[in-house]
Residue frames as qw, qx, qy, qz and C-alpha x, y, z in Angstrom:
[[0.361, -0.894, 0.176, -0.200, 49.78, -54.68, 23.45],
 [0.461, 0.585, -0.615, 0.261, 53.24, -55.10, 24.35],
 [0.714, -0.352, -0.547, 0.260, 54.46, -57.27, 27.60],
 [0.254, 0.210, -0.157, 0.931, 55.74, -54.14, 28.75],
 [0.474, -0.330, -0.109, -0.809, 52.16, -52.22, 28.59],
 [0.754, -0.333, -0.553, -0.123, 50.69, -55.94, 30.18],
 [0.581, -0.116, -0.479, 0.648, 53.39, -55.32, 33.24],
 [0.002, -0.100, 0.371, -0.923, 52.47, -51.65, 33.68],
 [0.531, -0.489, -0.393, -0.570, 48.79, -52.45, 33.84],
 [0.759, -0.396, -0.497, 0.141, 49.34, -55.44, 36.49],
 [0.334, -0.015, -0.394, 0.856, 51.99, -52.62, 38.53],
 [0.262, -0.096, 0.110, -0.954, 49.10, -49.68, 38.92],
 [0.451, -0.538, -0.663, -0.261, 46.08, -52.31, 39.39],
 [0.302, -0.770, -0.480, 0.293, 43.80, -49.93, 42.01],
 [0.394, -0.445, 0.106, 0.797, 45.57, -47.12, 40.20],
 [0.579, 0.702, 0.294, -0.291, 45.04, -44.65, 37.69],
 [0.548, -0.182, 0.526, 0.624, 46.31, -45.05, 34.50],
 [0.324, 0.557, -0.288, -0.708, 45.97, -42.97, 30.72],
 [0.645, 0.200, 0.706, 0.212, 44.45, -45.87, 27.95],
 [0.370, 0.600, -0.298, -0.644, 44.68, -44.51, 24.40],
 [0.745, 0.481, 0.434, -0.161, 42.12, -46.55, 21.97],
 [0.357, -0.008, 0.480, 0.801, 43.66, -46.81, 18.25],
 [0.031, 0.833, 0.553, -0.006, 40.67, -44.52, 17.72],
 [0.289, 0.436, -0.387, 0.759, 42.11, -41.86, 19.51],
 [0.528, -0.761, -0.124, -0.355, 40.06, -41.65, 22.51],
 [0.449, 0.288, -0.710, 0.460, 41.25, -41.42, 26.18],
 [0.752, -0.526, -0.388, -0.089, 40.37, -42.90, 28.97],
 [0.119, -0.459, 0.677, -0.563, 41.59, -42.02, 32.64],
 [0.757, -0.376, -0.402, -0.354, 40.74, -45.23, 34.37],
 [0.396, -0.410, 0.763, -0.305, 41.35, -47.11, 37.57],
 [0.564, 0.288, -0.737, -0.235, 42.35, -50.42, 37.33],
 [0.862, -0.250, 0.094, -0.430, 40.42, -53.44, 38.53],
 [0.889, 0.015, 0.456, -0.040, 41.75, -56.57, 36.96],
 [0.433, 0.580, -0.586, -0.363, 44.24, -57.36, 34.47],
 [0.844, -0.064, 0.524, -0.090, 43.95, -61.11, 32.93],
 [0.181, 0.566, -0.598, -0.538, 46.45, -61.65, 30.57],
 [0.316, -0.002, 0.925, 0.213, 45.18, -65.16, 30.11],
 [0.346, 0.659, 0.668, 0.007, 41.88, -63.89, 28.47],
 [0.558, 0.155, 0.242, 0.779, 43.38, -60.84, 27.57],
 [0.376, -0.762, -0.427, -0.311, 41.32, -58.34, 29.14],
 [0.155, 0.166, -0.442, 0.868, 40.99, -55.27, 31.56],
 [0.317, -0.782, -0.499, -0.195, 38.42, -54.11, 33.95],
 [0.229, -0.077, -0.273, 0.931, 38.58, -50.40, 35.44],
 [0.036, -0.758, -0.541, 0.363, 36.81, -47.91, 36.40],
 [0.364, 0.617, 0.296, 0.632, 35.91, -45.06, 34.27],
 [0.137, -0.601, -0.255, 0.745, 36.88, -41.74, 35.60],
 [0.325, 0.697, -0.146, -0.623, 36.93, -39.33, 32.16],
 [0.647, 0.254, 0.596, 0.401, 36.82, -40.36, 28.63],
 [0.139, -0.166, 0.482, 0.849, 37.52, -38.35, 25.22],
 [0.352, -0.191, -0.723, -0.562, 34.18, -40.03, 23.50],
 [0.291, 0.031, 0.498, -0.816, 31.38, -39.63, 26.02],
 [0.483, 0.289, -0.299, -0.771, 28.97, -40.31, 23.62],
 [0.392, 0.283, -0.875, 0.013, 29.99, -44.11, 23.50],
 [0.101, -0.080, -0.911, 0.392, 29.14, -44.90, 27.10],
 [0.435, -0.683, -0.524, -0.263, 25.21, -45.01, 28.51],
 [0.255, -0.457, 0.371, -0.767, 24.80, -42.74, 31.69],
 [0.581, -0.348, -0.728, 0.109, 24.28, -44.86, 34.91],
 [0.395, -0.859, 0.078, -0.317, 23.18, -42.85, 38.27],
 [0.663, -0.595, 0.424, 0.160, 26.49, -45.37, 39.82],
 [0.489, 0.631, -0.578, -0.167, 29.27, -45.57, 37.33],
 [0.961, 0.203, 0.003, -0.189, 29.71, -49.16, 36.07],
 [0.478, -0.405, 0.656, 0.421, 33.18, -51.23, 35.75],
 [0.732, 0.605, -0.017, -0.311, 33.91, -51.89, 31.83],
 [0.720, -0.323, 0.526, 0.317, 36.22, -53.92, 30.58],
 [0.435, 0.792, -0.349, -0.248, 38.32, -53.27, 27.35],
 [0.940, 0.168, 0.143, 0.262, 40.39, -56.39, 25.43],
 [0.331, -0.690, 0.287, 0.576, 43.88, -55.37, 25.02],
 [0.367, 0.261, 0.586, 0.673, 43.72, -55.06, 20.96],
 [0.047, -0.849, -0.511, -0.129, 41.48, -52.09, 22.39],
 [0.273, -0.902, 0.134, 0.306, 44.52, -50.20, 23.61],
 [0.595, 0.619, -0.280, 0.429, 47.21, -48.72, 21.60],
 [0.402, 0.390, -0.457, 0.691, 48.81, -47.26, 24.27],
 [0.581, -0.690, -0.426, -0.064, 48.97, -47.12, 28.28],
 [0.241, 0.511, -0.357, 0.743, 50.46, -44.16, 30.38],
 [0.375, -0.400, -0.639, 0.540, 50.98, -44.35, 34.38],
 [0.036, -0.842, -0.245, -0.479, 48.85, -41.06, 35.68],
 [0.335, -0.068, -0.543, 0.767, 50.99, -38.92, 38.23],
 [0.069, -0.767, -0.539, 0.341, 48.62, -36.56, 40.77],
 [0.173, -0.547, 0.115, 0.811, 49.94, -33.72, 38.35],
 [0.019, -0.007, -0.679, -0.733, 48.54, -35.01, 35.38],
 [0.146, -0.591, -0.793, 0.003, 45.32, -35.38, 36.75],
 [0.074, 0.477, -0.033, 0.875, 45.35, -31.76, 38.27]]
């Protein structure tokens, strides 16, 4: 991930942002935590691409994703969400 992408995480932390896996999946999360010293996020899942992936909890879990897990990270405006 680029220092760029590392900066817009740490700017929208409690925000929501677009993560795009080199998979292709996408995540809409809110951000928890960015630690660039361990390289690592924690957010909150709002929607994903790959459902399938995640276990169903009755209270939706924080998860945390290494940044060689993200190709790419887009800021989410209240229009892209709808």
């Amino acid at each position: 991930m680029t220092p760029e992408a590392i900066a817009l995480l740490q700017q929208n932390i409690g925000k929501v942002v677009r993560l795009t896996r080199p998979d292709g999946e996408v995540i809409f999360a809110k951000i928890t935590l960015v630690d660039p010293l361990d390289e690592e996020i924690v957010f909150d899942m709002l929607s994903t691409t790959d459902e399938s992936k995640y276990e169903k909890f009755d209270r939706q879990p924080a998860y945390l994703l290494y940044f060689s897990d993200i190709s790419a990270v887009d800021v989410v405006t209240d229009s892209v969400r709808g």
